[in-house]
Structures are given as structure tokens and as C-alpha cells.
C-alpha positions in Angstrom: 97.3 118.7 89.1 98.6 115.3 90.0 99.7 112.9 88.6 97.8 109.6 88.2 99.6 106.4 89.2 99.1 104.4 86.6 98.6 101.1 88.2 98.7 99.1 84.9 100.9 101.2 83.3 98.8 101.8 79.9 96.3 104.3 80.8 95.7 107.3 78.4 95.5 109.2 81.6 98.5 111.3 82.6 96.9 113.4 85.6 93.8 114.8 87.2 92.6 117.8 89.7 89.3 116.9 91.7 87.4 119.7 92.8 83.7 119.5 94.9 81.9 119.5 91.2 84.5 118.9 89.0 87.4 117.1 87.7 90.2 117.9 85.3 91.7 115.0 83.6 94.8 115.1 80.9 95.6 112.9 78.7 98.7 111.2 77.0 97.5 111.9 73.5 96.8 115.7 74.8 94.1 117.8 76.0 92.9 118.5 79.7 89.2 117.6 80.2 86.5 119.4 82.4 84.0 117.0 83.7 81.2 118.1 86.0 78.7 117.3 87.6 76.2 119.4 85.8 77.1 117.3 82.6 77.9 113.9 83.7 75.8 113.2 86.9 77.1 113.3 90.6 77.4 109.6 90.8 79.5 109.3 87.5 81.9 111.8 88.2 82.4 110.7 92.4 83.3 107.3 90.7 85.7 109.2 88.5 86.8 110.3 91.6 87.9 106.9 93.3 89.4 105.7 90.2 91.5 108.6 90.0 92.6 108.2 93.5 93.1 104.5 92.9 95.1 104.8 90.1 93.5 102.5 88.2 90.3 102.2 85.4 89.7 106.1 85.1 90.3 105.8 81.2 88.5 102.9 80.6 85.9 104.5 82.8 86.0 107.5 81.0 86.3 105.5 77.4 83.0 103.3 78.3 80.8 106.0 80.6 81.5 109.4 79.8 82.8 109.8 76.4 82.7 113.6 74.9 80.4 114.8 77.7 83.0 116.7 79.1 82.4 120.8 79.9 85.6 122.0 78.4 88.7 121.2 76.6 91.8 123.0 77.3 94.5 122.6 74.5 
């Protein structure tokens, strides 16, 4: 996993994998997240994509778009 960069400095994100389909994102509070494409949509999770490569919004994305329709959560 990587780490994300944090632009703002007050994300709940702490770092992310992308894979073609996929995308695992941890979290401050805890948790890693699997987000598909199966259960998001493919435009929702390539714009997860950007924003995690960015370094900045994926939370608030995450927090306003996607919610609990992640695949899997890993304790």
C-alpha cells in the first residue's frame, strides 16, 4: 500500500492500493476498505482513483459518494 499524501493534512485517509477493479483504502480511525467496481460503478471508483493519486478529496469523496458500499473490511 501507499501512502496517501495528504494535501490538506486532515484526511481520514492514511493509504490506498489501486488495482484494475479495485481499491483498498485505510483509514486513520482503522479498518482497510475494498471498493470495486462491481459495487460502486467504474466511474466512481476511477475517480477514487485520481483523488488518491492527487492526494487530495478521497475522504470526502468517499464520505459524500460511496459510503458503506464497500466489498470488504479488513480489521
Amino acid at each position: 500500500m501507499r501512502d496517501y499524501k495528504n494535501l490538506q493534512g486532515q484526511s481520514g485517509v492514511k493509504r490506498y492500493a489501486i488495482a484494475d477493479d479495485a481499491m483498498l483504502v485505510e483509514f486513520n480511525r482503522g479498518g482497510i476498505y475494498l471498493y470495486t467496481a462491481a459495487m460502486i460503478g467504474e466511474e466512481k471508483l476511477e475517480q477514487m482513483k485520481q483523488l488518491a493519486e492527487i492526494g487530495q478529496g478521497l475522504n470526502t469523496f468517499i464520505s459524500r459518494h460511496v459510503d458503506q458500499a464497500f466489498s470488504h473490511r479488513f480489521d
